[in-house]
Structure formats: C-alpha cells, structure tokens
PLY file of the C-alpha trace (Angstrom):
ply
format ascii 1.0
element vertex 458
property float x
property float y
property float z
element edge 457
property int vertex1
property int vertex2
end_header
78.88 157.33 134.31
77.20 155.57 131.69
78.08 151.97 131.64
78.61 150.42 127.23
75.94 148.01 126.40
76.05 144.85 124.22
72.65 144.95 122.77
73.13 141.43 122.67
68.82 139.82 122.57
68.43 137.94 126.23
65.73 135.49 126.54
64.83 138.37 129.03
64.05 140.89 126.39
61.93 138.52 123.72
59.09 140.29 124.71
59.84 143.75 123.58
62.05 142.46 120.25
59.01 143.60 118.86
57.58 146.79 116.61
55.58 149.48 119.21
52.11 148.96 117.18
52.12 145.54 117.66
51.67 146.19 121.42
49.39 148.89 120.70
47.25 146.35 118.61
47.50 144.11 121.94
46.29 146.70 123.98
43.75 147.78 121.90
42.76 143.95 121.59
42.25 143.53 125.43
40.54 146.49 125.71
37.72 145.61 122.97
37.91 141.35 124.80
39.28 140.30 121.55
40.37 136.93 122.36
39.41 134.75 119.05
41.47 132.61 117.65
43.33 134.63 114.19
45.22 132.48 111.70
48.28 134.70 110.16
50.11 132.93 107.68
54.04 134.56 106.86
54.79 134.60 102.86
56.85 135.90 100.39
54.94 138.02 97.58
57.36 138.54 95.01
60.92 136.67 94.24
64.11 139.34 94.76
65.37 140.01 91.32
67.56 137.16 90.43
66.07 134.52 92.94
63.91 131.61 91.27
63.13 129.38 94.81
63.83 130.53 98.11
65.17 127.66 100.70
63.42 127.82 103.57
65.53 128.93 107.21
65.02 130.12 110.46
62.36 128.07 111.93
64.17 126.63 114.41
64.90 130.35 115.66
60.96 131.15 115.86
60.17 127.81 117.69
63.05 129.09 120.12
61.13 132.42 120.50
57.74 131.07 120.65
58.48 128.64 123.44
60.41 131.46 125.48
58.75 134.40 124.74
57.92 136.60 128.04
57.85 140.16 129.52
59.89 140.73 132.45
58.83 143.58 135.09
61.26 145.98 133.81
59.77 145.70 130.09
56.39 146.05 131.43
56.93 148.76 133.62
59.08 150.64 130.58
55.73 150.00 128.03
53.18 150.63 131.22
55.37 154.46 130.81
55.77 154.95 127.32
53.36 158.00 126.74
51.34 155.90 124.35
49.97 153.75 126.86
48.76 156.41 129.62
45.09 155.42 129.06
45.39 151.62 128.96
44.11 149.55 131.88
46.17 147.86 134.70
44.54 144.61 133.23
46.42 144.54 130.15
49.66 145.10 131.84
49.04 142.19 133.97
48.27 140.09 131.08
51.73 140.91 129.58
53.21 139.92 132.88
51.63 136.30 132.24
52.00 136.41 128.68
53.25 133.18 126.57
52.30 131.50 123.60
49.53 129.35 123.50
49.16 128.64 119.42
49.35 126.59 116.68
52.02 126.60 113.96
52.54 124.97 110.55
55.60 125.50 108.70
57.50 124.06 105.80
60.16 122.66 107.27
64.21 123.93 107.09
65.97 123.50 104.13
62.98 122.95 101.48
62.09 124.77 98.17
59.37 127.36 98.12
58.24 129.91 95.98
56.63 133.24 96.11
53.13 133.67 97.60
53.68 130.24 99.81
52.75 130.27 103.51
56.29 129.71 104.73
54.77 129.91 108.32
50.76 129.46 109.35
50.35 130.84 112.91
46.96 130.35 115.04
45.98 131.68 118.41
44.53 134.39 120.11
44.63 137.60 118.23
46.80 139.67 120.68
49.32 136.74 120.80
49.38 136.51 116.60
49.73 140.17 116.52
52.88 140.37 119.07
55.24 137.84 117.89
55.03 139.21 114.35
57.75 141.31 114.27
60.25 138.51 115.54
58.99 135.83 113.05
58.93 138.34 110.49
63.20 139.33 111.30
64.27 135.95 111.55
62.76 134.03 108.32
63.46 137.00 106.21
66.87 136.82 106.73
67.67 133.04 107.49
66.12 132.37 104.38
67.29 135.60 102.53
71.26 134.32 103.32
70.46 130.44 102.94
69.08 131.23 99.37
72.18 133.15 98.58
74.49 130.14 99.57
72.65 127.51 97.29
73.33 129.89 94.52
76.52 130.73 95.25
77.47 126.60 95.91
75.79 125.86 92.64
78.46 128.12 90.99
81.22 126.26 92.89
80.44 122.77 90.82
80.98 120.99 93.64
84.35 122.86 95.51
84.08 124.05 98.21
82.62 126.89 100.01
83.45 128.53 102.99
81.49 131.29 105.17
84.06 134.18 105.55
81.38 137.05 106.05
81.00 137.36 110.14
83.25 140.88 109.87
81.38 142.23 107.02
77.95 141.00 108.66
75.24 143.40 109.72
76.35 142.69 113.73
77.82 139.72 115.32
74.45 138.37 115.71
73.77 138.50 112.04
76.61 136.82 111.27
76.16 134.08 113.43
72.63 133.59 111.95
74.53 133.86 108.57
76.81 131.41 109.32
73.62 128.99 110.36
71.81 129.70 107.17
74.77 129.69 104.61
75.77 126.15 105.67
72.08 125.39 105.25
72.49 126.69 102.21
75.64 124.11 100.91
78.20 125.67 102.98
81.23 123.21 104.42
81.91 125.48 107.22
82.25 129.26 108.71
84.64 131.42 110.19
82.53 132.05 112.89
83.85 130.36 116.09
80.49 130.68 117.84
78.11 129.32 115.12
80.87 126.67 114.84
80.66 126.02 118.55
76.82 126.31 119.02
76.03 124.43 116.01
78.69 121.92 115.66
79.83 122.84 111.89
82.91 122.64 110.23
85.42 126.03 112.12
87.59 127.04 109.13
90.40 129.97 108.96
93.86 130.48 107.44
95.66 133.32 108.19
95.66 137.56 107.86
97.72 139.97 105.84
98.38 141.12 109.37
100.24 137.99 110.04
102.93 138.35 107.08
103.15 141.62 107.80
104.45 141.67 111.31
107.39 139.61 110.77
110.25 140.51 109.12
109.99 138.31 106.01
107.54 136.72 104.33
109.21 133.24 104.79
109.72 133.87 108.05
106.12 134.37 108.82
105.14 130.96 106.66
107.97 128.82 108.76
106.83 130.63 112.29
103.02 129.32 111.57
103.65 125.89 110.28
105.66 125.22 113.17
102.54 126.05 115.43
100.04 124.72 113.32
102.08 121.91 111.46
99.18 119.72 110.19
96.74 121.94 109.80
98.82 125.06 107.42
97.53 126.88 104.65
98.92 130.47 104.11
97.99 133.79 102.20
100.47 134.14 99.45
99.40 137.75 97.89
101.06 140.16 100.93
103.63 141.16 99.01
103.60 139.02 95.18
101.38 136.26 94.49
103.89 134.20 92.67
106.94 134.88 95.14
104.47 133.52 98.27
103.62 130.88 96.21
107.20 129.50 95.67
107.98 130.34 99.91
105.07 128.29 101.10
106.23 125.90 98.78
109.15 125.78 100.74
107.32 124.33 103.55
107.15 121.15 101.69
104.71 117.93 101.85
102.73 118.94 105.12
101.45 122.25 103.38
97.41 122.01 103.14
97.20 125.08 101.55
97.52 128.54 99.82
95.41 131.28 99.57
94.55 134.42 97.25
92.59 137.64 97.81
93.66 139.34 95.51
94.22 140.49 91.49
93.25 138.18 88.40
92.24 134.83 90.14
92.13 133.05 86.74
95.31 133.96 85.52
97.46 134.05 89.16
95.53 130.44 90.13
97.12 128.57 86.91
100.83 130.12 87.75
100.38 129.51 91.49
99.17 125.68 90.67
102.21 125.22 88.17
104.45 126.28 90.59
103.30 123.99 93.17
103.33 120.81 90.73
106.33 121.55 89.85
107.63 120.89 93.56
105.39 117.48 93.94
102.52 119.68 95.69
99.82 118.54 94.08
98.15 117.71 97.04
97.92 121.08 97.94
94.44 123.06 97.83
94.20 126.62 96.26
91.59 128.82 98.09
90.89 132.29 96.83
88.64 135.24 98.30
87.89 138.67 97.94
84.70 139.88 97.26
83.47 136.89 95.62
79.75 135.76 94.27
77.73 132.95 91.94
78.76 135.04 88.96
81.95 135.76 89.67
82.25 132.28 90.78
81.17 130.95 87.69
82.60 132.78 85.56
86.76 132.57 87.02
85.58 128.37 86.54
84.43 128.86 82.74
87.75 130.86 82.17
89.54 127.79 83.56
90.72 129.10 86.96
92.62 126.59 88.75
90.84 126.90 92.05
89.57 123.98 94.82
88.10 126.12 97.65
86.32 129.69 98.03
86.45 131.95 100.74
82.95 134.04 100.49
81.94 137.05 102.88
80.06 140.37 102.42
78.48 139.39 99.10
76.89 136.15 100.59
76.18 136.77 104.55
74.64 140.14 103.20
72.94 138.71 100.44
74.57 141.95 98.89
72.47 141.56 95.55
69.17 141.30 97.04
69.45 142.42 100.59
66.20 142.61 101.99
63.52 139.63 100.90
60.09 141.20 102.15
58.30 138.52 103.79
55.10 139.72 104.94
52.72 138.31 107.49
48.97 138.88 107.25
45.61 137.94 109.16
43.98 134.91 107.12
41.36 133.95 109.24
39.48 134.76 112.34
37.56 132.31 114.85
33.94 134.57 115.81
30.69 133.57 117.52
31.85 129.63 116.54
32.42 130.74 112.78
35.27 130.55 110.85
35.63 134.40 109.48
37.76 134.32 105.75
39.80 137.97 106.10
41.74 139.50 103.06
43.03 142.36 102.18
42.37 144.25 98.25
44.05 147.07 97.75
45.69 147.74 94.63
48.98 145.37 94.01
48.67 144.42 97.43
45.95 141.55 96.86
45.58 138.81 100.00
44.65 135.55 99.72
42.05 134.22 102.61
41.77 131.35 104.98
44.08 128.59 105.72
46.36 127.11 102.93
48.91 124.50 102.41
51.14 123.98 99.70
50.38 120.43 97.40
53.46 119.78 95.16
53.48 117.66 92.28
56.43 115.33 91.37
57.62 112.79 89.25
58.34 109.35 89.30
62.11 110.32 89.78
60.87 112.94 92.84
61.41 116.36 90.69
59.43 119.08 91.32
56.97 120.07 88.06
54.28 122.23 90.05
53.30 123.53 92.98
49.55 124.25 94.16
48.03 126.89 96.84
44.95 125.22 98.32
42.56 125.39 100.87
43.73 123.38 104.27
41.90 119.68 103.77
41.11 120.64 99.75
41.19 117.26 97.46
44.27 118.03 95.97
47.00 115.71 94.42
50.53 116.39 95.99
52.52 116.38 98.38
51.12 119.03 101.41
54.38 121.08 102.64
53.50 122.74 105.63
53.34 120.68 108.45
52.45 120.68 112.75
55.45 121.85 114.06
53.64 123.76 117.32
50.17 122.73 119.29
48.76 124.98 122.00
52.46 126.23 122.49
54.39 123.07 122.68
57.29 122.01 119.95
55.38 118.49 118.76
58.26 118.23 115.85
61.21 116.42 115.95
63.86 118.79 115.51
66.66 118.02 112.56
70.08 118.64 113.04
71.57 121.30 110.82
73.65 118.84 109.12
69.99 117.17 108.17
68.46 120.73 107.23
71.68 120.86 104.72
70.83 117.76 103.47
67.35 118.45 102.85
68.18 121.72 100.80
70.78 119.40 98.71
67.97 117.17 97.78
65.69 119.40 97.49
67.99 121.35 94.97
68.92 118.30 93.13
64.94 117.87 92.46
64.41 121.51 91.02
64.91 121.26 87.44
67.91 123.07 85.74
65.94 125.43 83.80
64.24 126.60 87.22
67.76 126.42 89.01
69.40 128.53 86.69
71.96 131.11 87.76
70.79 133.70 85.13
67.24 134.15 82.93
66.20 131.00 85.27
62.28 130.09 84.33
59.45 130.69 86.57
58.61 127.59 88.48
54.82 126.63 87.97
52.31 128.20 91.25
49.08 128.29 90.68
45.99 128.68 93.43
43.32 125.88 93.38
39.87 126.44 92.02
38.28 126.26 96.03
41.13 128.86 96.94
40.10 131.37 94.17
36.18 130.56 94.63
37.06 131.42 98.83
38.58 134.52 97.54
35.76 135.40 95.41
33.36 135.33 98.03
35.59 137.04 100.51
36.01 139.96 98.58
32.48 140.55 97.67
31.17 140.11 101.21
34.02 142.29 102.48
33.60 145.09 99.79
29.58 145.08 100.72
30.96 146.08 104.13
33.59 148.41 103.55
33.00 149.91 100.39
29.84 151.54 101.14
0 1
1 2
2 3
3 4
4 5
5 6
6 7
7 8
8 9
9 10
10 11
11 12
12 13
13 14
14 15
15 16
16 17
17 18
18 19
19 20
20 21
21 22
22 23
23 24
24 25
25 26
26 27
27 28
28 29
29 30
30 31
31 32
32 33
33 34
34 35
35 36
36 37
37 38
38 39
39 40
40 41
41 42
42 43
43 44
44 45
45 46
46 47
47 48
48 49
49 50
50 51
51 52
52 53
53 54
54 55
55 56
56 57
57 58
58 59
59 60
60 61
61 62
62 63
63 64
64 65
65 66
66 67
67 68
68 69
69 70
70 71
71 72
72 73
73 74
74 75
75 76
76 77
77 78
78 79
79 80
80 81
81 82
82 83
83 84
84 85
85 86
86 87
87 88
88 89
89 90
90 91
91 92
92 93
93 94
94 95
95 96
96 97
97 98
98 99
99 100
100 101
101 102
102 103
103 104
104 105
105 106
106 107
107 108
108 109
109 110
110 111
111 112
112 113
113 114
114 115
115 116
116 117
117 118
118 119
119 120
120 121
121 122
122 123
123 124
124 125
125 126
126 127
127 128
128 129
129 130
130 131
131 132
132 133
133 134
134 135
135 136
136 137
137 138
138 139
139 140
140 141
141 142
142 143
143 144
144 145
145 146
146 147
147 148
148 149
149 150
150 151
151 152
152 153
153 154
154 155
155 156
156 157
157 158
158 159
159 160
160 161
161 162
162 163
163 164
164 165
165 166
166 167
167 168
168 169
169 170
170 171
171 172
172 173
173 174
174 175
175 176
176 177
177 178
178 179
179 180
180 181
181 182
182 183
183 184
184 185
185 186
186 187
187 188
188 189
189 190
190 191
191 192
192 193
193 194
194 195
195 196
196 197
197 198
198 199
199 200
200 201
201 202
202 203
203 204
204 205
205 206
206 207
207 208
208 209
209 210
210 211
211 212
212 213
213 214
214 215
215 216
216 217
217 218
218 219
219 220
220 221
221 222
222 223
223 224
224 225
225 226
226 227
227 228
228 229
229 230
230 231
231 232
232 233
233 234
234 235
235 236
236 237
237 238
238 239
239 240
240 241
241 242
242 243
243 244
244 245
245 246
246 247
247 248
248 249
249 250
250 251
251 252
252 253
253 254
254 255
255 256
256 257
257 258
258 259
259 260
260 261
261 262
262 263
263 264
264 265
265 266
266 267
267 268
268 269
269 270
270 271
271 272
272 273
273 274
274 275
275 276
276 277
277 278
278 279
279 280
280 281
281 282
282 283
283 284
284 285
285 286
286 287
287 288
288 289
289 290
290 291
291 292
292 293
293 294
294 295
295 296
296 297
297 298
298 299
299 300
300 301
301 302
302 303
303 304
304 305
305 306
306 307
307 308
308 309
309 310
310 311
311 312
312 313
313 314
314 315
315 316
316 317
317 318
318 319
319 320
320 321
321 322
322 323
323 324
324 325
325 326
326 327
327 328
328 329
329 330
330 331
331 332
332 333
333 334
334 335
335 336
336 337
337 338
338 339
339 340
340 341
341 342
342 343
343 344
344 345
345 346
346 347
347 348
348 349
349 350
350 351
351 352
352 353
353 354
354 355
355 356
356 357
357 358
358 359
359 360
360 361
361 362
362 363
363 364
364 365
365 366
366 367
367 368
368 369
369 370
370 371
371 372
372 373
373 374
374 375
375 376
376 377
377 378
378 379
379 380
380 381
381 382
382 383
383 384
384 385
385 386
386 387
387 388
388 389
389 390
390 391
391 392
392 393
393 394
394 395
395 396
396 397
397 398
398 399
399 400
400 401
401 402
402 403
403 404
404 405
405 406
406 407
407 408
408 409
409 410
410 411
411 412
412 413
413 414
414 415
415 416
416 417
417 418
418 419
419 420
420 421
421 422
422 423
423 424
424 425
425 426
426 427
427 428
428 429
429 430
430 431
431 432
432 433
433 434
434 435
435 436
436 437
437 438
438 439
439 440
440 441
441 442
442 443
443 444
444 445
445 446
446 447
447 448
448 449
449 450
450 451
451 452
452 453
453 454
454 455
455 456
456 457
C-alpha cells in the first residue's frame, strides 16, 4: 500500500531540488576535467508590467542552501539509474557523494532597490558547482522578491494603515506561503496569518475569525458573545455573515473591550462609513475597521480616494501570488570563466537575448538627502562614483555576512523606498529609473562579442 507523501524539501533532498540538465551539465563537466572557476551572475532582464524597482528577497534562503547543500545515497543512487546517466563514470557519482559548495557570492543585500539588468546575485566557483545550484537560486529570488515587490506596492496604497498577510490558503503550497509570508512583511507587511512564518520568523501572528464561526451557532450574537468571552482582550469579529450593518450594531454590543470588526464583502466604501457611524455613535471609536476580499494597490487606493473609512487590510491571493505579475523571470547566466590563469569574458548574442560579460557591481548615485537619481552597471574595481551594491556575503563556502533580522530587512526596504523618488515610485505610468552601463562595461562587451563571433560565427 502506498504510503501519502508531504513533498515537504528536507535538507536531505537539496541536492536534487534541482532541473535534470543541470546534472547532466555536471556530468558532462567531470567528464571533460572542467574544474575552472565560472562567475554566473542572477538578474532580472526586463521589469513585469507595472513594476518600476524590484526589492530585493530571498537571500537568506540561498545562503541556507548553499551552506547545506548535499546528495544523500538514495539521490545518488536514483540519478546513478536514471537512463540518462548509463554511460557516466563511477567517478562522477562519487564526486556527488562529496559534493558541497566551495564558492564565492556577492549579493545586494535583503530589502534594497534594484532594477532590471542588475546582478541581484554574483556566484563564483567551479563550473559544475555554478551550474548545479542554479535552479534553487533561480526558485527562491524569483519569488521572494516577486511577492516582496508586490507588498511595497500594495503598503504604499495603504498610506500608512495597515497591512496584513492573509494569502497562506490561496498560496501556491504551504511552502509558498510561508516564503510569502517572509517576503510580504519584507515588503511593509505588520504581520501574517501564517502561524509557522510567525513562529520561525518571529513576526507579528494576526487572525480574526471565519464565516464558519457565525455560522455554526445559532445567532449571530451568540457567536460574537461566545468568542469574546474566550478571547476577551484580543476580539475583533466578521460582521458581513448575514448583513453588514446588523453585525455591526451586535459586535457593538460587546462594548469597550471590542478591538475590532471586519468586512469581506460588498461596497467597502460605502458599508465602511455606515459601519464607522454606527460604532461612534456607541463611544467605539477606538475600534479598528479591517476589510478583505480580494484586495490590491489599486483597489486599495482607490476605496481611500473615495473616502472609505478603513484602518487595516486583510490581503491574500492578489499579493502572496503576485496575481498581476506572477512570474518575474530572473535569469542566471555564465559571466566569466577562470582558463590556463586567464580571466575568459563569456556572453551570450542572440537576438533580444543580449548578455553582458564579466564581473559587475552596481554604483548608485545619491543626493545630499540619500535619494536615489541613478544607478550604474560597471566592471568589478571600475573608477566609478557611487555607492557599489553588491557585496561578500559567501567566501570559499562560508557565510562571512552578518545576517539581519527580518525586522532589519523591513527596515531597509522602508528606507530604501522612502529614497526612490515619487515619480519612480508611482503606482501607475511610474517613470523609468535611470540604468545605464559604464563606458569599460560596454568597451568589455565590445571586445567580447567580436572575439566570440570570430569563433563561432564562422
């Protein structure tokens, strides 16, 4: 009898959380004794529609991976049958048996602003070990920063109320919505739903109640007097079971130690206003209005600029799925390769698919008040003015960075947000920040291509 499995990731299985080809590449790597150092740097090409800055999430993850990464005798033996690999030596399989990471990494740390075409991530060790752990670094930044993006925008909307993470349920998997839960409070987020992200990352665990709840007593008054009394400092009820207004006026009835009232449900302006009069009007203006329900920035924004009456939101499937612009494409390409002593620029130029060689870092310009006016792509060590982004975060496979706490990360995405100008910031029609590539980058480019097209063109 077949026994249900989680499909849960294990520090056991990191190895194999990868695509097949990569460990084809790795084979084919060991059998040609390719063991040069290759620099891949992981970037961004083009902005999702509707996305003017990305903020930057999920590094903590890949350090995680990178420092644990292994292949356990089961997942060798299961690649070692895989038809695919009939022909490959015993010597590679005994290499993945030994495997772990022995690079370099430079990243732009959690929580800062970066644009398209940035190295988010610069990655440098042997070939076969750049080529494995793609897949993983590729999965995790994609969507950290996909989801923490989301957040600033929808938090921007919120002028300064606050936001909740309600999305775990409508999440891709309970492990997506635990790493949405991480990346929307990275994002501006005051807390999650999520009991585990709450647990494991020591944010803010927020919930009300369900319709479910209401429902399964006999009256809705009932149901609001049988909670309080449970929970009688912490209550804040869903009013639209059965009528908006009518809930209203019963949790109303639990007097002064009410925290709150939610609504998921119908015209948010117009119910908001009645359910806040109707409060006032019994002294409760201490009382907190959260509503939900398929919210987003614009219809954030615009239920504000119509007036609505509301302190908190409650936002799920549009944010934790980033529903809008689901998938970011982050892409992570060979740079640079260590040969005979040499330092080998590698590109790629085929049509709209133009790479950029050799190692880069990211110099920004700012102004005496610290906001951003333009960022520039360099060569690593160019004379450039700026501030360089990307920074040692990995050497020969140790962590040699100070990890932040997430409520640090948070903070650094505030300020980094409260630096970006408006007209960059913008919600809707938002200008393109200024990127340009240095004069050394484009010359390195330049000779690249020709030397590579002489080569491979012929």
């Amino acid at each position: 009898m077949n026994r249900p499995k989680s499909l849960f990731l294990t520090e056991e299985s990191l190895g194999i959380v990868t695509d097949l080809y990569q460990l084809t590449m790795a084979a084919g790597y060991f059998d040609q004794k390719m063991q040069d150092v290759a620099t891949f740097e992981l970037f961004v090409r083009h902005l999702p529609k509707n996305r003017s800055y990305l903020i930057t999430a999920g590094l903590e993850e890949v350090l995680h991976y990178l420092t644990h990464i292994k292949f356990s005798t089961e997942a060798v033996k299961f690649i070692r049958e895989l038809p695919a690999f009939n022909n490959v030596s015993n010597g590679f399989f005994e290499y993945l048996k030994n495997f772990t990471f022995s690079g370099t990494v430079y990243a732009i740390p959690e929580g800062n602003i970066a644009f398209a075409d940035e190295p988010l991530i610069r990655v440098s060790a042997p070939i076969i070990e750049t080529q494995i752990i793609e897949t993983y670094l590729l999965s995790t930044i994609n969507f950290q920063t996909s989801i923490a993006t989301k957040a600033s925008r929808v938090v921007y909307a919120a002028k300064s109320r606050e936001v909740i993470d309600f999305g775990t349920r409508r999440a891709h998997g309970p492990q997506a919505g635990v790493l949405a839960a991480r990346a929307s409070f990275i994002g501006g987020c005051n807390g999650t739903s999520n009991v585990f992200a709450a647990y494991e990352l020591g944010i803010p665990a927020v919930g009300t109640i369900a319709h479910s709840w209401v429902m399964a007593f006999e009256n809705e008054q009932d149901s609001f007097y049988k909670f309080h009394e449970v929970f009688p400092d912490d209550t804040t009820l869903l009013i639209d079971t059965y009528d908006t207004l009518v809930g209203a006026k019963h949790a109303a009835m639990i007097g002064k130690k009410l925290k709150g009232v939610r609504i998921d449900s119908g015209d948010l302006t117009k119910l908001s206003k009645d359910v806040r009069k109707i409060l006032d009007t019994e002294g409760l203006q201490h009382v907190k209005i959260v509503a939900s329900g398929d919210l987003n920035e614009d219809r954030i924004d615009d239920l504000l600029r119509k007036g609505a009456l509301i302190d908190s939101f409650g936002v799920g499937t549009e944010m934790v799925t980033s529903k809008d612009a689901p998938a970011l494409g982050g892409i992570y390409k060979l740079v640079e390769q260590e040969y005979d002593g040499k330092s080998i620029p590698r590109m790629k130029f085929s049509e709209d698919k133009l790479t950029y060689p050799c190692k880069k870092q990211v110099y920004r310009t700012v102004d005496k008040e610290g906001n951003f006016m333009e960022d520039v792509i360099g060569l690593e060590g160019e004379k450039i003015g700026g501030i360089p982004l990307l920074i040692p975060v990995m050497k020969e496979g140790k962590i040699c960075y100070t990890l932040p706490t997430i409520y640090e990360i948070q903070r650094t995405a505030s300020d980094n947000l409260a630096h970006l100008p408006e007209p960059f910031r913008r919600l809707k029609d938002a200008q393109a920040y200024p990127v340009i590539k240095s004069q050394g980058l484009e010359a390195k480019r330049q000779e690249a291509e020709r030397v590579l097209r002489s080569i491979n063109m012929t």
